[in-house]
N, C-alpha and C positions, 0 to 999 in steps of 0.2 A: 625477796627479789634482789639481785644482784646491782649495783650500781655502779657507775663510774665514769670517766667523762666521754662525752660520746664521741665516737671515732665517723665523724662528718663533720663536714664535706670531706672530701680529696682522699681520704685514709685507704690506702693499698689494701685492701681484705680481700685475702681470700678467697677463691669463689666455694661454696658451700659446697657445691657440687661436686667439685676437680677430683676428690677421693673415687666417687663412685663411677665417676666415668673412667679412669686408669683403671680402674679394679674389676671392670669389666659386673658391676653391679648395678649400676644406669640402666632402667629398661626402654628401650625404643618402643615405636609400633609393631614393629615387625618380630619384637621380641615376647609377646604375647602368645603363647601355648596353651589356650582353652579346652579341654578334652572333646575328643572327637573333632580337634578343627582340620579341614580341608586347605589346599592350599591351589592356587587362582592363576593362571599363565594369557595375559593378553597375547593375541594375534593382529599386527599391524597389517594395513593394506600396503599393499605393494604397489599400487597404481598413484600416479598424480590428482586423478579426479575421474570419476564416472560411478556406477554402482557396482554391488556384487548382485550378480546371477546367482549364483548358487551355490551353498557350503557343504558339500560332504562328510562328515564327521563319520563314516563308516570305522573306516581306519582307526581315528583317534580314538574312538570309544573301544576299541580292542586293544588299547595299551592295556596293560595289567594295572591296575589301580585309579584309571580314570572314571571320574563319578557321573559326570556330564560336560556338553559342550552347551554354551548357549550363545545365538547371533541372534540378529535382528527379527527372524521368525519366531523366538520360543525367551525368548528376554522378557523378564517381569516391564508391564509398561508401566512410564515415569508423568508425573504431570510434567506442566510444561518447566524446566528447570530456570535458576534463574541467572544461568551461565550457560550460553547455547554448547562449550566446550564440554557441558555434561550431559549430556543428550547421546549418550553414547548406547549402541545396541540396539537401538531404536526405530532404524529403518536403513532400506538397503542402500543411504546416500554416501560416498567416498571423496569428502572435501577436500583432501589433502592425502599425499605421503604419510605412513606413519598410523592413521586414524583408527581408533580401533575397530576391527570389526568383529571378535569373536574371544570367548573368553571359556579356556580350557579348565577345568575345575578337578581335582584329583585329590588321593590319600597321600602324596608327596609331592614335593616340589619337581623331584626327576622325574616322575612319571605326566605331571602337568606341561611339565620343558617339555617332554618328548611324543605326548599326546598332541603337543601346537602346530610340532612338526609335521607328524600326519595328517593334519586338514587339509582337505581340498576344498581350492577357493577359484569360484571361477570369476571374472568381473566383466563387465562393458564400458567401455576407455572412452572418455572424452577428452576432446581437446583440450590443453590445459597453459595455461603462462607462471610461469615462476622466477622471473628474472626483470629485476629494480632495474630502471632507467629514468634518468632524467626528465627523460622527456616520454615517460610513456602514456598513450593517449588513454586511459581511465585512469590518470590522476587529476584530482578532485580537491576542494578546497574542504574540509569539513567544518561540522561547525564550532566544534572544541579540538582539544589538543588533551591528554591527559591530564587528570587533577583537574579539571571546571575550567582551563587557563584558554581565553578568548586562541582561535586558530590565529588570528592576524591583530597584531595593533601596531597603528602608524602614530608617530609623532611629526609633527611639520610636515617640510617637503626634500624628504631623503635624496631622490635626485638628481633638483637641481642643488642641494646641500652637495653631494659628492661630486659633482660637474665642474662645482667651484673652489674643491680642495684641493689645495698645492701640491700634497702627498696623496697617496690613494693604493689601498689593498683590496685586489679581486681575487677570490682564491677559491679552490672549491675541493671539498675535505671528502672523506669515505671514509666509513667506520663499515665492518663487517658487521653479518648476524654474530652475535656471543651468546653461551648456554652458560646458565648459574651452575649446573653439577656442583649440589653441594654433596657432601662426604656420604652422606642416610641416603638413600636414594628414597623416592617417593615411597609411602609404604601405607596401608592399612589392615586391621582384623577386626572383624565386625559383630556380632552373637547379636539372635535375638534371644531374647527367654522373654516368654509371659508376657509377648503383646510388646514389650521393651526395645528400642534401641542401643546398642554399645561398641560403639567404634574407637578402636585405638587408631589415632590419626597422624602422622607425619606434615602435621601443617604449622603454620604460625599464628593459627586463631580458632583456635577449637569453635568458638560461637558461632562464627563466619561457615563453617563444616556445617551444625550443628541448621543455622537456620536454611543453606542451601538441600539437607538430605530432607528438611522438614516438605521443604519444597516440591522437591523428586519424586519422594513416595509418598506425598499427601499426608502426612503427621502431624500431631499436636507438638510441638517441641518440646512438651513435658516428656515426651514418649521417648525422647533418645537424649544419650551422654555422651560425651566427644570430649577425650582427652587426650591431651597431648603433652604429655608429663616430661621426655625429654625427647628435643628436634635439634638431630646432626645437620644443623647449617639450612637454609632456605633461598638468601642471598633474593627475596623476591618470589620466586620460585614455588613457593607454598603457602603464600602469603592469599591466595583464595583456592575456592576447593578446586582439586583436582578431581580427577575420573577415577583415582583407585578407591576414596570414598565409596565414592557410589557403585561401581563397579563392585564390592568387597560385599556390598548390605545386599545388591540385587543376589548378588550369591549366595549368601548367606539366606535369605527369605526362600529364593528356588529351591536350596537341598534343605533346608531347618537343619543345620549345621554350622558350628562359626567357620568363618571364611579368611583366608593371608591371602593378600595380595600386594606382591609387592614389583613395582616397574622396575624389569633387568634397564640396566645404565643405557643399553645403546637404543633403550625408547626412549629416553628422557624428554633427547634433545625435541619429538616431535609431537609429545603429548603436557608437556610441561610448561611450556612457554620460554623467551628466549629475548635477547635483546633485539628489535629489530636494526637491519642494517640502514644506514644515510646516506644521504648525499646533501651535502652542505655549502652554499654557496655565500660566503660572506665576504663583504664591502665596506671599507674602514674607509672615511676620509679626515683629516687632520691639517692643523695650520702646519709653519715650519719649526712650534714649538712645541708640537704634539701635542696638544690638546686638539683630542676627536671633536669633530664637526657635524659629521655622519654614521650612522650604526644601521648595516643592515645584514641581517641573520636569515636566510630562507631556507626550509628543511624539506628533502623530500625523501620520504619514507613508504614505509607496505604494513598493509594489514593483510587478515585472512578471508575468506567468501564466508568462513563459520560467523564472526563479530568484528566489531571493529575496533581495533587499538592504535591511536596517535602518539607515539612517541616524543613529549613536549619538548624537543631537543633546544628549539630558539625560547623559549623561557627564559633562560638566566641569563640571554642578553638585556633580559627588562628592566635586570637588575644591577648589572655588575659596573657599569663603566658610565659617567657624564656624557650626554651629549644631547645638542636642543636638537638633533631631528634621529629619526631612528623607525626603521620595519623590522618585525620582527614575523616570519609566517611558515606556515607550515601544510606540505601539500602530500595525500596519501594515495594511493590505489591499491584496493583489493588483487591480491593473486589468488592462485591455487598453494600454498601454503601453509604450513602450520603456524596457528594463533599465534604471534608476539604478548609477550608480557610482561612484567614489572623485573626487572632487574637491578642489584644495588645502585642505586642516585638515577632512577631513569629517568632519562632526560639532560639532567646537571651532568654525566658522566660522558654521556653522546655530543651532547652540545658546546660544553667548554673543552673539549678537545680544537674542538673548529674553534671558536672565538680566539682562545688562548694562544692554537697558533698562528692565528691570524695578527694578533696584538704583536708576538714576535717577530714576523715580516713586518710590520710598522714600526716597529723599534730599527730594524736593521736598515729600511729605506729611510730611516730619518735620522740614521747612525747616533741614538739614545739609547743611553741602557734601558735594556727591560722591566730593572724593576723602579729606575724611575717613570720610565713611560707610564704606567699603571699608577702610580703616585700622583702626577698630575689628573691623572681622568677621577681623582675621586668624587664620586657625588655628593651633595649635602643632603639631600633627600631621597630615596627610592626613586631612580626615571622612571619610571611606567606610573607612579600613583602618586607620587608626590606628595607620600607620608615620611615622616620622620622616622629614623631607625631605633629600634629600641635601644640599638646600639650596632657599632662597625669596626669591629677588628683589624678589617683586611691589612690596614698599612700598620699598623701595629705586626704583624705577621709578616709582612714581609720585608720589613724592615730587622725585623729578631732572625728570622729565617737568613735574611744576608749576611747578616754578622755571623751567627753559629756557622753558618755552611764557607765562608770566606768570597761571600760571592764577588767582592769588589776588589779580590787581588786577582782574577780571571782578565787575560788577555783577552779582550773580547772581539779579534779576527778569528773567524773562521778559519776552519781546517790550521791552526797556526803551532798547536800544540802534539804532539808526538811522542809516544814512549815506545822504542822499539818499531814491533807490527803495528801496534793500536796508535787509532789516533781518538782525541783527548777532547771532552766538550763537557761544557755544561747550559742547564736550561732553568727556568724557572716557570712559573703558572702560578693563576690563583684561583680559587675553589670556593663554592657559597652551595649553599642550600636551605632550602627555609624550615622555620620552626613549625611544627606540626603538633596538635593538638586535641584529642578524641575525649568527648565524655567516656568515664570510667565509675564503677563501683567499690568498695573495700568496706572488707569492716576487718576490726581490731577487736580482740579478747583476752581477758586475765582473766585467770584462774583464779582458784580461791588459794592454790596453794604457790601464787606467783607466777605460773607460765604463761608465756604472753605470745600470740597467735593471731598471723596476718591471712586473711582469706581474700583472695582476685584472682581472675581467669587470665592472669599473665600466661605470654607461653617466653621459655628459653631456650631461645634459638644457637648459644654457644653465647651470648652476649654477657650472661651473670646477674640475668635478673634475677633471681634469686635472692642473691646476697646484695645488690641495691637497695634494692626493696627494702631488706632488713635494716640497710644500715639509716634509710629514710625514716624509716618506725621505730627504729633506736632514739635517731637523736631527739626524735619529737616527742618520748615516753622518756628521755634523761638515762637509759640503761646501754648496757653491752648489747652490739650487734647481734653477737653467739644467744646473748638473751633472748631472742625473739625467732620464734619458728615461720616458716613463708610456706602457705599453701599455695600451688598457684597448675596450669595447665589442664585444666575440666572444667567443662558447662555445671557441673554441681556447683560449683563458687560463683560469687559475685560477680557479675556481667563487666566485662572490660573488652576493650578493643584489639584488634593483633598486633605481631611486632612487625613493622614494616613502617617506611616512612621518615626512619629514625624518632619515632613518636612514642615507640612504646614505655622508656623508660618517664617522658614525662606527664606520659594518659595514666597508668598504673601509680605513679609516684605519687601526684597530687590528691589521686585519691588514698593511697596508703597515708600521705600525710596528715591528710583531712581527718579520715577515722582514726588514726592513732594522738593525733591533737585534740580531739573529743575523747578519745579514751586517757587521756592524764589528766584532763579537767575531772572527767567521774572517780577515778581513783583518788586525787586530792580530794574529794569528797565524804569517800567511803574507805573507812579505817573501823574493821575488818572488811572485809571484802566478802558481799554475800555469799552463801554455801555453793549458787551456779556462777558464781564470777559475774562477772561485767562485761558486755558485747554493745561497740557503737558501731557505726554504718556508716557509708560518706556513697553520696554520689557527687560530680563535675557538673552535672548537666550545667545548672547556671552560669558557671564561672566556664566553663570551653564553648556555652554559645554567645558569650558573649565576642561581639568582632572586634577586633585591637585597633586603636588608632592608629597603631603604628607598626612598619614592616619588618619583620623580624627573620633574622636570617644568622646561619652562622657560615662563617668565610674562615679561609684558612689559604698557606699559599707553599708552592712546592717547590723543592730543587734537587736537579738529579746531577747526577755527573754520570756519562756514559763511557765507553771506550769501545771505538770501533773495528774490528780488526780488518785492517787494510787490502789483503791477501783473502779471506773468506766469506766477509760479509757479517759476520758475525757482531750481534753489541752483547756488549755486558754492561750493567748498571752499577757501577763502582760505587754510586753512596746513592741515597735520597733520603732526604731529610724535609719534613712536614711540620708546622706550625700552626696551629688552632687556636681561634677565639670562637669558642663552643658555648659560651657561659661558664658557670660554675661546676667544673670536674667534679663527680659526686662518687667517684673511687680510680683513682691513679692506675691501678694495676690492669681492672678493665679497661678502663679506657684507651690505655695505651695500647692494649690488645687489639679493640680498636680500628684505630686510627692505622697500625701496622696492619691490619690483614685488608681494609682498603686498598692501602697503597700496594701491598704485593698484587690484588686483584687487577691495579690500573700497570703494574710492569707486566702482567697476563694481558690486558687489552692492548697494551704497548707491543709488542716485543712477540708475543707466542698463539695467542689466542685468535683463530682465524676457522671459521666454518660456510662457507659456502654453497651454493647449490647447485644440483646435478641437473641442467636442462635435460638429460633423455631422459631422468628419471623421476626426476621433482622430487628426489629426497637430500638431507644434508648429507655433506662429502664427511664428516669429522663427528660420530656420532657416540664416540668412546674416548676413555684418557686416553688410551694408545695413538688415537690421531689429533685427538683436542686435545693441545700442548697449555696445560696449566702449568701457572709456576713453582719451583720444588725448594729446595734451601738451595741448591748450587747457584740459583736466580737472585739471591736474594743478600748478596754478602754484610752490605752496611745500610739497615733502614736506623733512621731516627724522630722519634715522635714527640713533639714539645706544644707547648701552650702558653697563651697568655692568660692574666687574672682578668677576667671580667665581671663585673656587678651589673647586671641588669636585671631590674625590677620590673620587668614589664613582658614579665617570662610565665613563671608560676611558684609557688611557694618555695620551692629547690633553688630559683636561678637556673636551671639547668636549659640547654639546646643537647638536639640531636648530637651523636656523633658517631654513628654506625657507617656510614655513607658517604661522608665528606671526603672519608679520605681518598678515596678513589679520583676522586672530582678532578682535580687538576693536576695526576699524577701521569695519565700516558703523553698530556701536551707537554709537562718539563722534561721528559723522555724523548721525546721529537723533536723539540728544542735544543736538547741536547747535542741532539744525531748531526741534527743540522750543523750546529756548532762547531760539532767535531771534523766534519767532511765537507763541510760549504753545501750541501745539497738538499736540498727543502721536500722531501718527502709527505707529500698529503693524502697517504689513505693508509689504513694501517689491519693487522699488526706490520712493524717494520720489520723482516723476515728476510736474510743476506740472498735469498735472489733476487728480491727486492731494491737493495743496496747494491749489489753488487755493479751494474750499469755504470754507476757513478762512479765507481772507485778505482776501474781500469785505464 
C-alpha cells in the first residue's frame, strides 16, 4: 500500500473523471445499447386543460418501424405513484400544456420522431388560467412553504414598526419562470429480464428512482437497480423521478423489450419542473443610521392543479439581517400549468434577489454605502430562532470581497461614470444558504493485496463527487487519493441520499469518513491482512438525527461591475467577483468550479434568462436554447471566486458546508445593483433585457 501525506483538505485534484468525459468514454443514460432495445418518443398535449377524446394511432402504426403506440387506454396501469407528476398515461385527464399523453415506441429514434407526428389526438378544452397576479382571487395562504419552513412567521408588530421608521423601502420585485436545461437532457433505458428491473437513469438519486418505480408498478425494490453512473448536470431538475423513468419500464414490460427514452429539449421545459415565477413585495424600515427596525418579505407565487409546490422565496429573510420586528409570508394559487420544481438555491435565489435589492434602495435613501449598511444589520443570533450560529462569515466576505474588487474607490453617484457609449456601475449582495444534512451509508475495503475501495450510492452530477469522496477516504486511511477507488451511482451499493440541497457532498462524506476511520483502526490491527481483505460499514443515522443547537448556514457576498450601453440597452458584466465562508474547502479546484458556474447561472437569471407564458395557449413562449438565452463565454469575461478559512466544529467530521448553490444566491441582485448604478434607474423585475432598459435611457 502506497503512502504519503494526504492531500486534504483544499488539495486541487483532479477530478477522476475529467479524462472520460473528453474522451467521450463517460456513459450516460441514454448511452446504454442493450440488444434488441427500442426506442420511446412522447407526445405532448397541445391543450391548456381538458381531456383527450380520442387517439388515432392508425397512421403512426404504419410508419415503417414503429412497434406500438400506447395512451391512456392500452398503458400498463401504475399503482397510485408517489409523485402525482408520474401518473402519466393513465387516464384521459390534460392538466396542463406539454402533459404527456401518448408515448410512440419504434426500432429507431426516426422512426418514433415521425410515428408522433402521425397521431391524431382529438381533445375537449376546458377553461383554463395561466397567468400570476397579485392579486388573483385563488391565492391561498398554504400551510408550508418548501423544505417543512412555516408559510408565515411574525416577529413583533411590523407595522406599526414601519409606520414609525424615519426611512422606509416599499418595493415590489418579479422574477420570471427559469428552466434548469441542464446539458443531458432527461433520459432513461430500462430492461427487464427474469422478473428483474434495470433502469439507466438520468437523475441525481438513483434510490429516490428506485423507491418511486417500486411504487408505480407495485415491486419489491430488491426487484429493480437504478443507476446513474454519470448525470450531465440536474441543477434540481432530476433531483426526484421524472416520467421518462417510468414511462421507459411501462415500455419496456408492454413490448419485453429494453426501452430509450429520452425527452427531446423543447419538452423539458414542461415536464421537468422549472423555477416558479414571483412577485415579491418588500418593506424595510430603518433609523437615520440604518439599522433596520422593520423586515417584511411577502411572496406570492403558483403551483400546478397536478400537486402543490411553494417556492420558499421569504425564507432567508429569517435569516439574513437584525431586526426586532419582521413578516416573513408566503402566498400561492393553483393554475393550469406545468409543476414547478427545485431549481439551484430554490428559494435563496428567488428571494434574495428582492431582499438584496431592496437593502440597496435603503442604502441609497439613506445615502450609506451598501456594504456598510449590511455590516450594521449584523445579527448575534439567527432572527427567526434565536440560536447561535455555528459560525458567520458574511462580514468577513464582504469586507475581503470589497478590498479584492476595489469597492471603496467607486464614486458612488449614480449614472456618474462613463466610458465612451457604456455607462459604468457597480453592485454588491450577499448570499446564505443553509447546511443541509441526510443520513447516509458507506463501507470501506482493503484487499489483501492493498487496494482500497469506497462503496455509496453517491451520484455525480458534474460536481466531482468522485474524486471528493476519495480524497475524504484518503486522509482518514493516511494514503494517496489515486490510492483509493470510489464506487458510487447504483441502488446495488450502500443507500445514500441524492445530490441536491448542496448536501450531497457532506451526507456521502461523513459517511465515507465514518467507514474508512473504522477501516484504519482494523488494518492497524491486522498485519497480514486476511486472504478476503477487510470490509467496515458506516451508516449517519444517529449523528444526522440528531437536531443542532445551532443555525448553520453558509453566507457569502457578491460584486459585479456592469456596463451599460447607453444607445442599445444592452449590459454586459465586466467583472464579478464572489467570496465564501462555506466551511472548510475540501478541494479548491472543485469548488471553485463551483462557486463559478453559480454565478454565471445568476448573470442567466440576471440579464438573459426569461420564459413566459402564452395566455391563448397555456404553453411556455421559450421552450429551447434558441429562445432560452443561457449564458455562453462571451457572457462571461471576468468571474472570480475566493474564500475565507473557517473552522467550524458544529458541521461534521470534514468542516465542510454546501457550496453548489450559494453562488447563484446574490449574484442577479449585485447585477441590478449594478444596472441601477450605472444608469440611475431602479429596475425590479427581471431578466434586465435592453427593451427593458431602454425607456430609461432616452
Amino acid at each position: 500500500m502506497t503512502t504519503r501525506a494526504p492531500q486534504f483538505p483544499g488539495a486541487p485534484v483532479v477530478r477522476r473523471e475529467a479524462r472520460d468525459k473528453v474522451t467521450g468514454t463517460a456513459r450516460y443514460a441514454a448511452d446504454r445499447a442493450p440488444a434488441g432495445c427500442l426506442y420511446a418518443w412522447t407526445v405532448p398535449a397541445t391543450v391548456a386543460a381538458g381531456r383527450v377524446t380520442a387517439v388515432r394511432a392508425v397512421d403512426a402504426l404504419a410508419v415503417p418501424g414503429v412497434h406500438s403506440v400506447l395512451t391512456h387506454d392500452n398503458a400498463p396501469r401504475l399503482q397510485e405513484p408517489d409523485d402525482p407528476i408520474l401518473a402519466v398515461l393513465q387516464d384521459d385527464r390534460v392538466p396542463h400544456h406539454g402533459w404527456p399523453i401518448a408515448l410512440v415506441i419504434a426500432e429507431s429514434l426516426e422512426a418514433a420522431r415521425t410515428g408522433a407526428g402521425e397521431l391524431h389526438v382529438e381533445y375537449e378544452r376546458d377553461a383554463y388560467d395561466v397567468t400570476l397576479t397579485d392579486d388573483h382571487p385563488g391565492l391561498y395562504t398554504p400551510e408550508e412553504a418548501n423544505g417543512g419552513h412555516p408559510a408565515v412567521r411574525v416577529r413583533g408588530d411590523v407595522e406599526r414598526a414601519l409606520a414609525g421608521s424615519p426611512v422606509q423601502v416599499d418595493a415590489t420585485y418579479r422574477t420570471a419562470a427559469l428552466h434548469n436545461h441542464p446539458m443531458e437532457p432527461h433520459a432513461a433505458t430500462a430492461v427487464w429480464a427474469d422478473g428483474h428491473l434495470t433502469v439507466h437513469d438520468s437523475s441525481q438519486g438513483s434510490a429516490r428512482v428506485r423507491e418511486s418505480l417500486a411504487r408505480a408498478l407495485g415491486l419489491d425494490p430488491d426487484r429493480i437497480t437504478v443507476v446513474s453512473e454519470h448525470v450531465g448536470g440536474g441543477f434540481g431538475s432530476k433531483g426526484t423521478t421524472r416520467p421518462q423513468a417510468v414511462l421507459a419500464a411501462m415500455a419496456a414490460r408492454h413490448t419485453g423489450r429494453p426501452v430509450k427514452l429520452v425527452f427531446p429539449r423543447p419538452q423539458l421545459a414542461e415536464v421537468v419542473g422549472h423555477r416558479a415565477p414571483t412577485i415579491q413585495r418588500v418593506r424595510l424600515g430603518a433609523d437615520l443610521d440604518g439599522v433596520l427596525t422593520a423586515v417584511s418579505h411577502e411572496i406570492v407565487t403558483q403551483t400546478s392543479t397536478v400537486k402543490e409546490f411553494v417556492e420558499q422565496a421569504a425564507v432567508p429573510a429569517r435569516v439574513m439581517y437584525a431586526s426586532p420586528h419582521s413578516r416573513t409570508a408566503h402566498r400561492v394559487t393553483a393554475l393550469d400549468v406545468p409543476s414547478p420544481s427545485w431549481m439551484r438555491a430554490p428559494g435563496e435565489a428567488s428571494g434574495m434577489y428582492a431582499l438584496e435589492s431592496a437593502m440597496d434602495e435603503l442604502a441609497s435613501a439613506l445615502g450609506l454605502d451598501p456594504v456598510e449598511l449590511r455590516l450594521r444589520n449584523e445579527p448575534e443570533t439567527e432572527p427567526d430562532s434565536d440560536r447561535p450560529f455555528s459560525s458567520r462569515g458574511l462580514a468577513a466576505c464582504l469586507r475581503d470581497g470589497a478590498a479584492r474588487f476595489g469597492w471603496h474607490e467607486r464614486d458612488p453617484r449614480p449614472a456618474a461614470r462613463q466610458e465612451g457609449r457604456w455607462l459604468m456601475g457597480t453592485g454588491v449582495a450577499s448570499a446564505t444558504y443553509p447546511v443541509l444534512v441526510s443520513r447516509s451509508t458507506a463501507s470501506a475495503h482493503a484487499a489483501r493485496d492493498g487496494a482500497l475501495r469506497i462503496a455509496v450510492n453517491a451520484t455525480d452530477i458534474g460536481t466531482g463527487a468522485r474524486t471528493v469522496l476519495a480524497q475524504i477516504a484518503a486522509d482518514a486511511l493516511g494514503v494517496a487519493p489515486e490510492a483509493v477507488r470510489v464506487d458510487i451511482g447504483s441502488t446495488d451499493l450502500p443507500v445514500a441520499p441524492l445530490a441536491g440541497g448542496s448536501s450531497g457532498t457532506a451526507s456521502w462524506g461523513w459517511a465515507v469518513h465514518k467507514a474508512a476511520t473504522a477501516l484504519a483502526a482494523r488494518l492497524a490491527e491486522h498485519r497480514p491482512l486476511p486472504a478476503d481483505g477487510i470490509t467496515t460499514t458506516a451508516d449517519t443515522e444517529e449523528e444526522t438525527a440528531e437536531e443542532s443547537p445551532y443555525a448553520r448556514h453558509a453566507f457569502g457576498a457578491h460584486f459585479a461591475e456592469t456596463a451599460v450601453d447607453a444607445v442599445t440597452g444592452e449590459v454586459r458584466v465586466r467583472r464579478l467577483l464572489g467570496v465564501y465562508a462555506a466551511g472548510r474547502i475540501l478541494n479548491a479546484r472543485t469548488a471553485r468550479s463551483q462557486f463559478t458556474g453559480g454565478m454565471v447561472m445568476g448573470i442567466g437569471m440576471a440579464l438573459t434568462e426569461d420564459c413566459g407564458t402564452d395566455p391563448d395557449f397555456g404553453d411556455f413562449t421559450a421552450k429551447d436554447l434558441a429562445s432560452y438565452h443561457v449564458p455562453v463565454c462571451a457572457d462571461t469575461a471576468d468571474i472570480q471566486a475566493h474564500w475565507i478559512e473557517e473552522d467550524d466544529r458544529h458541521l461534521n467530521p470534514m468542516g465542510s458546508k454546501g457550496i453548489g448553490e450559494i453562488g447563484i444566491v446574490g449574484t442577479a441582485a449585485a447585477i441590478g445593483n449594478a444596472v441601477r448604478h450605472a444608469t440611475g434607474a431602479r429596475l425590479r423585475e427581471l431578466p434586465l433585457t435592453p427593451d427593458t432598459l431602454l425607456p430609461y435611457l432616452l
